[in-house]
C-alpha positions as CSV (number, residue, x, y, z in Angstrom):
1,X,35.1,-10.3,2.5
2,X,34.9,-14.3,2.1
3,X,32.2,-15.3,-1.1
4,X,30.2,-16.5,1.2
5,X,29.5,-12.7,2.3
6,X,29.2,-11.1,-0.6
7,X,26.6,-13.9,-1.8
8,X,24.6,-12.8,1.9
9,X,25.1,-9.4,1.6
10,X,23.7,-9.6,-2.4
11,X,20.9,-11.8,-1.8
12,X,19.8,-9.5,1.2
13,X,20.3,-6.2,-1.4
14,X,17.6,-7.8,-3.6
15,X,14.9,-8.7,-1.4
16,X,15.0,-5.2,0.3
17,X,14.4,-4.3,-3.6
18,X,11.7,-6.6,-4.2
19,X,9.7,-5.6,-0.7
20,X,10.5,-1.6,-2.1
21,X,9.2,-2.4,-5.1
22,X,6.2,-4.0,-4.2
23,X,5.6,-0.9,-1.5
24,X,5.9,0.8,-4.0
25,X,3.1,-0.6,-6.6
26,X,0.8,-1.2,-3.2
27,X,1.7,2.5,-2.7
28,X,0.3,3.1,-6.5
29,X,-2.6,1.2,-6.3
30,X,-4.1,3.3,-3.2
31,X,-3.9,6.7,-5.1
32,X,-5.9,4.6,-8.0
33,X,-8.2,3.4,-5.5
34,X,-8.5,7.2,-4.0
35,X,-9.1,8.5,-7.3
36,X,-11.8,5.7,-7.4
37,X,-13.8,7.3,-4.5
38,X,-13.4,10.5,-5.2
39,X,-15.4,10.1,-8.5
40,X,-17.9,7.8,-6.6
41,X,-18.5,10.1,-4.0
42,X,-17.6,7.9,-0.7
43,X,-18.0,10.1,2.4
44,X,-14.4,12.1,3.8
45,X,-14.3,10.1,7.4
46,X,-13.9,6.7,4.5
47,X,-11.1,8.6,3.0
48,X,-9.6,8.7,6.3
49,X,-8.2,5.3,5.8
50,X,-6.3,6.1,2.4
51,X,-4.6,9.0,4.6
52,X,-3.4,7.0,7.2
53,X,-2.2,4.3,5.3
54,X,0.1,6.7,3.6
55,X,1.2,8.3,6.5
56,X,2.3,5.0,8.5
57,X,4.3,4.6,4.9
58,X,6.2,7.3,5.5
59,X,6.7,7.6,9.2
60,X,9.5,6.8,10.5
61,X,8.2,4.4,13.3
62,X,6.9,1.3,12.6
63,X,6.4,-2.3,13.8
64,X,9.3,-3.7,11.7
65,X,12.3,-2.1,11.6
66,X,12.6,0.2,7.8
67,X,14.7,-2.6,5.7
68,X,11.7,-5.1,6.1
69,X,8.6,-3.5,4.3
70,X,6.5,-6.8,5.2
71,X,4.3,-4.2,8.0
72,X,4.1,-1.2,5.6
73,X,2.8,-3.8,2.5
74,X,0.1,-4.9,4.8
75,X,-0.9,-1.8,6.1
76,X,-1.1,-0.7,2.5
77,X,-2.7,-3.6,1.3
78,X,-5.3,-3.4,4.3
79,X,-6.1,0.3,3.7
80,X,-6.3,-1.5,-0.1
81,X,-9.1,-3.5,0.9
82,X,-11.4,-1.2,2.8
83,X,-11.6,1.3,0.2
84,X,-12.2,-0.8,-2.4
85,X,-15.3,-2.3,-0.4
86,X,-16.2,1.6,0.4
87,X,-16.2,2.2,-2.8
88,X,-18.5,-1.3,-3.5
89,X,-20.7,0.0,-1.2
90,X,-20.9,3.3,-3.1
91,X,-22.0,2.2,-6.2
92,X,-18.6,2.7,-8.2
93,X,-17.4,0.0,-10.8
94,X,-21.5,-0.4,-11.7
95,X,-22.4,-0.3,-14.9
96,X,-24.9,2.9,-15.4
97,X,-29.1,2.6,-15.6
98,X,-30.1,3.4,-18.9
């Protein structure tokens, strides 16, 4: 293989790093964020989101093909989102009434 290859071939090895990486910490965030409603008490059918979000992670179908993680970050960083604002809603992250 020419320079030129190997230079492709490594620069393509570190952004499928970088987007598993970041998949990853997404990934980490939304069991935080389940924690998070758990202790607040949001209703199961909110919790519904955190599942499938994980489960389109994993699956082996998806609207990019596996070596670009650009669908799985967003569905990740959607399901992100609405619990956090479920958990808003919920009263978690308030200080307590003394």
């Amino acid at each position: 293989m020419s320079s030129e290859s190997w230079t492709l071939v490594s620069l393509l090895a570190v952004l499928v790093t970088a987007m598993a990486v970041a998949a990853v910490v997404v990934a980490v965030r939304l069991f935080r964020a389940r924690r998070l409603l758990r202790d607040a008490g949001v209703p199961e059918d909110k919790k519904v989101i955190f599942w499938g979000a994980l489960l389109y992670l994993v699956s082996p179908v998806d609207l990019v093909p596996d070596p670009v993680y650009l669908d799985d970050i967003g569905i990740l960083l959607l399901a992100l989102r609405s619990l956090h604002k479920a958990a808003t809603d919920a009263g978690a992250g308030r200080a307590p009434d003394k």
